[in-house]
N, C-alpha and C positions, 0 to 999 in steps of 0.2 A: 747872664743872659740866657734864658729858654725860647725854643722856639720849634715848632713843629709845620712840615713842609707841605703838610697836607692839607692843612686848612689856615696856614702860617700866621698861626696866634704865637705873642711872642708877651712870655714875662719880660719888660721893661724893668729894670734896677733891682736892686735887694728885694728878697721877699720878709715881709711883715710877721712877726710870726707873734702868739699872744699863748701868753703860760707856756713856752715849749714850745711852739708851733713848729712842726720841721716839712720845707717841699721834698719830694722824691725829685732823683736828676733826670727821671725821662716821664714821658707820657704813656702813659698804659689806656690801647686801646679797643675799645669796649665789645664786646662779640654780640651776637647777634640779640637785636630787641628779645626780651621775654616779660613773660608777667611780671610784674614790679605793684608793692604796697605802697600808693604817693599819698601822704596827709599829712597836713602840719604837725602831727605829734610825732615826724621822724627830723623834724625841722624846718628852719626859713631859712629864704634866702634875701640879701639886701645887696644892693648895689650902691656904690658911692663915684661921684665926678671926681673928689678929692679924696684927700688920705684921711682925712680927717673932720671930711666933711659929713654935712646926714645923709639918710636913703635919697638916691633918688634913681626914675626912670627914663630921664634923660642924658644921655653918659655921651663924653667926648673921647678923644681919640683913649684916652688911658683913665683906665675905672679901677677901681677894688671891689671887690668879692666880700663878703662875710657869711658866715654859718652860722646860725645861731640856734643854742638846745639840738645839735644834733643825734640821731640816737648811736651811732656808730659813731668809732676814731678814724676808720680809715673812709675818705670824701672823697668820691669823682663828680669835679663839677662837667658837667656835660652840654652840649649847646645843637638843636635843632633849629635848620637852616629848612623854610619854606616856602620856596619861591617858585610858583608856577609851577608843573609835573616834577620839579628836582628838589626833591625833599632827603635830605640825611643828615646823620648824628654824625658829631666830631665829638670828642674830647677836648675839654679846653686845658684841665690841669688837674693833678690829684695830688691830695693835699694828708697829712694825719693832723687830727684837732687837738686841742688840750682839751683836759676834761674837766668838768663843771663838778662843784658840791654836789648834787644832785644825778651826777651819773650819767650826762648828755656830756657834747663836746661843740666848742665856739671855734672856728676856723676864720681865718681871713687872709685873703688871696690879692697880690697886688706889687706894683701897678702891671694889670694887663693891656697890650694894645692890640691893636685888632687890625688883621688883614686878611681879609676873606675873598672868596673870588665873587662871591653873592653880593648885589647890591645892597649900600647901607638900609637898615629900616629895624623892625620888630623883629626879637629873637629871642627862641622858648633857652630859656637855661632851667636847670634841674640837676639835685646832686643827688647821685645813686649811692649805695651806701651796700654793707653786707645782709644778706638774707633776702635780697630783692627789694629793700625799702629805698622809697626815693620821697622825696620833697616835693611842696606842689610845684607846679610849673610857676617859674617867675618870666613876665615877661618886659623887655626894656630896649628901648631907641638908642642907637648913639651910631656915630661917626666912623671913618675910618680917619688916619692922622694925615699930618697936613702932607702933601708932596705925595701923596700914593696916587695910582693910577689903574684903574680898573686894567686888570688882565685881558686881551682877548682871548677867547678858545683858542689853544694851541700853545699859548705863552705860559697857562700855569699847569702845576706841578699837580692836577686833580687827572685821577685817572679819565679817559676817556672809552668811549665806545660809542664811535660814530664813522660815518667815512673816514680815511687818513686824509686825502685832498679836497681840498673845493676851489675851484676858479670861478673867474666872474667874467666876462665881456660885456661892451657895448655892442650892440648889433639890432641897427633900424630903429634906433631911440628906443630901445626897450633893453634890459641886463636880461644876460644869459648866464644862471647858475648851471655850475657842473660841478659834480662829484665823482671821487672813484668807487665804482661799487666794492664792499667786501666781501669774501670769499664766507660762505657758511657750511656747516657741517651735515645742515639738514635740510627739508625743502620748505622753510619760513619761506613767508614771504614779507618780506622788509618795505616797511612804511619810515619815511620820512617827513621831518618837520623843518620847512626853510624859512629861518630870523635874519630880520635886517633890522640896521641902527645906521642914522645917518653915522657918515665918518667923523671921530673925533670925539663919538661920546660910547655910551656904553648901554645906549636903552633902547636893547634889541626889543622886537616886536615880533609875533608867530604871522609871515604873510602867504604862507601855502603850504599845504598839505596834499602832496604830488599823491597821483597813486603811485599802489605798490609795486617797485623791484625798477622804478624812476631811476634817472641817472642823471636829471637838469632839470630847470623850473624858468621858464620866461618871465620874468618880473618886468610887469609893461604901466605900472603905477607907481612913475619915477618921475622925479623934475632933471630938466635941463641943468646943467653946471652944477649938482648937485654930486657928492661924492658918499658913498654907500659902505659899511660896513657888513658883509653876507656868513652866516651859517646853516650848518644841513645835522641837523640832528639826526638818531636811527631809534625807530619803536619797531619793536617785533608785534604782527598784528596780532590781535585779541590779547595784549599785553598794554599796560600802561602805565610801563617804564622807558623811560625816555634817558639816552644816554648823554652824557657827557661831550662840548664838541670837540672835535681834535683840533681843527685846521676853522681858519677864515680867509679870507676872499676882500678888498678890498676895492674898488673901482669908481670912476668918476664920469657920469652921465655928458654926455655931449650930441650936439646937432647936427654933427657934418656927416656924411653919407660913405658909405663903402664906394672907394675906388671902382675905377674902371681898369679895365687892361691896358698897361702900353702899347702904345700904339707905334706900327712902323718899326720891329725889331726887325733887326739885321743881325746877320753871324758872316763874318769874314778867317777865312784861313789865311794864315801868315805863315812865310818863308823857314821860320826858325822856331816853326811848331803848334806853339800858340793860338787859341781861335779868338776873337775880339766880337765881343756885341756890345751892340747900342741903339738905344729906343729911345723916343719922346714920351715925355712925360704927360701922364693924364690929370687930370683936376683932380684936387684931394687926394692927392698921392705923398705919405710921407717917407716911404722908404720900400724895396722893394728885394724879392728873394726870387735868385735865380737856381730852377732846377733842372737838372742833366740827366739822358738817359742815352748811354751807350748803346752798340749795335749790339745785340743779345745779351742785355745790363739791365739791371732796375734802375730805376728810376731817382734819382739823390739829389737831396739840394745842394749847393756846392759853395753860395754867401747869400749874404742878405747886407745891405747897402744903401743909401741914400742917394750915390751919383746912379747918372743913366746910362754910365760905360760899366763895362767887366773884361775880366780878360783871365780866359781860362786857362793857366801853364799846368795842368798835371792831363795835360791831352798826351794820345797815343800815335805814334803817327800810324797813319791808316785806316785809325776808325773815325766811322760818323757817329756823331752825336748829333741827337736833338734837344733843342733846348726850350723850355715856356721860363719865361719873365712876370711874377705877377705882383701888383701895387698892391700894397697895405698902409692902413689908417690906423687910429684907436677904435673905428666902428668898424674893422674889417678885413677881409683881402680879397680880392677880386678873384672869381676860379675858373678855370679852362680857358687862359689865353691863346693864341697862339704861336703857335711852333715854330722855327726852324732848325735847320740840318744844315750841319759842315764837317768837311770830313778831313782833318787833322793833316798837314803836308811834314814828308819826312827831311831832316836838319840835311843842307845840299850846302858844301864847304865850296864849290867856287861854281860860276857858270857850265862850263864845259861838262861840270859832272851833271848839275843841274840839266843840260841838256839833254843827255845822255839816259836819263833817267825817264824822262818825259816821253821820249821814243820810245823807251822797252816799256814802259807801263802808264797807262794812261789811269788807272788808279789811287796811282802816285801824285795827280795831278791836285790843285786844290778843287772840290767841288763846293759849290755853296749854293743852295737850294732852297725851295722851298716844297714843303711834302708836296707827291702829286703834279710837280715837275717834270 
């Protein structure tokens, strides 16, 4: 079995070999394009469905290769991928031919199968050969094998250069793409290309071209209940080379509105520490996160919850805290609810101390408030 990770073409069973034929055990791959001699008289290339079948140019999951009258023994059959701005050479397999009465050499290469991250369709093969000679370009249709599943960016093994993240939200019936910008060396400035493909298939489409040093794209030509597949490609401007994606974004379009605030929050101090809030719940409210800010503290969220109780135990006794409670959807979360303030009661092991306590300080007491009080 051979197989290369890069553009994961993989020899399927014994390789076929004719007079001699022998594979090399790895792939050698190819440096940078240069001038090359390509005409039939350095040789053809033919393709086969079967092993033993005739030429053809419509191939399924597993083909053979053949060489014929090559001028050179040693053959890299080569394969250029063309698909919209993302064009490059892979290596499919390099092979040495037997050689002909006449001083050429016949190769045949097989069975190969095919897993690319390119969608199935037309693809240039060509065998480079020593001194820059290559073959005309052969071109041919076929498949990938049964049970394969197009990669998303981010899932295959092809270098990337594009942001590392992308997310998606719902927000007001329209997807909100985000990305993380990359850090650059110089002062490009970064154009991006944002692709969608409903969810479940793999036939992205280019629906925006943000300006440059963007960070999100509102996508507001989206159907209801529909579920989206998002990428964010990177072109450096006056370049057009378009990178590889890293990351995808997946999300499912909905009609329901961004919450409101809870409404009627309360914060009660208790005896044995603890402060306790509880709010009614607003419409379209699927779950909610409650955040704390201590008396000269930032600001923390401290859970996130479905009920419409909480109960804070990593309070201090003595300090106030303020608290906001705010609803969240899949379209959303409500922002600047409001506030209140309670201020932690310290642990009182019987009454009499408790009382005690309350007479020397009235700070000690529970207070519960609302700001502005």
């Amino acid at each position: 079995m051979y197989a290369r990770d890069a553009d994961r073409w993989r020899l399927a069973g014994p390789t076929i070999a004719v007079a001699g034929l022998a594979m090399l055990a790895a792939i050698v791959t190819l440096a940078g394009a240069g001038a090359a001699h390509t005409s039939d008289e350095h040789g053809q290339l033919t393709f086969h469905d079967t092993e033993d079948g005739p030429p053809s140019e419509d191939l399924s999951c597993q083909f053979w290769i053949e060489g014929h009258r090559m001028s050179h023994a040693n053959v890299t059959i080569q394969v250029v991928h063309d698909r919209r701005e993302d064009r490059h050479v892979h290596t499919a397999v390099e092979a040495q031919g037997a050689e002909n009465a006449n001083g050429t050499f016949d190769v045949r290469i097989g069975p190969l199968e095919r897993h690319s991250h390119v969608e199935a369709g037309e693809q240039w093969f060509t065998a480079k050969m020593g001194d820059g000679h290559s073959t005309n370009v052969s071109r041919v249709t076929y498949t990938v094998c049964e049970g394969f599943v197009w990669p998303l960016p981010g899932e295959d093994p092809h270098g990337c250069q594009a942001p590392e993240t992308v997310t998606a939200r719902v927000e007001g019936g329209a997807v909100v793409v985000e990305w993380a910008e990359e850090p650059f060396a110089d002062e490009h400035e970064l154009a991006h290309v944002v692709e969608r493909a409903p969810a479940g298939t793999r036939d992205f489409q280019a629906v925006a071209r943000p300006t440059p040093n963007a960070t999100d794209y509102r996508d507001t030509d989206v159907e209801v209940g529909q579920a989206y597949h998002y990428f964010v490609t990177q072109i450096l401007e006056g370049s057009r080379d378009q990178g590889y994606p890293c990351d995808h974004a997946t999300v499912t379009v909905h009609d329901r509105r961004r919450p409101t605030c809870p409404r009627d929050l309360q914060a009660q101090a208790t005896q044995d520490g603890p402060i306790r809030l509880s709010w009614n719940a607003p419409t379209e409210a699927d779950s909610y996160h409650v955040h704390r800010t201590p008396t000269d503290g930032d600001r923390e969220a401290v859970a996130e919850l479905e009920a419409t109780t909480y109960v804070d135990t990593t309070t201090e006794a003595g300090t106030t805290y303020r608290y906001e409670v705010t609803a969240k959807n899949p379209a959303g979360e409500a922002q600047r609810c409001p506030v209140v303030e309670a201020t932690a009661i310290p642990f009182l092991p019987d009454a009499g101390l408790a009382f005690g306590v309350a007479v020397a300080s009235v700070g000690a007491l529970a207070l519960v408030r609302r700001p502005g009080m």
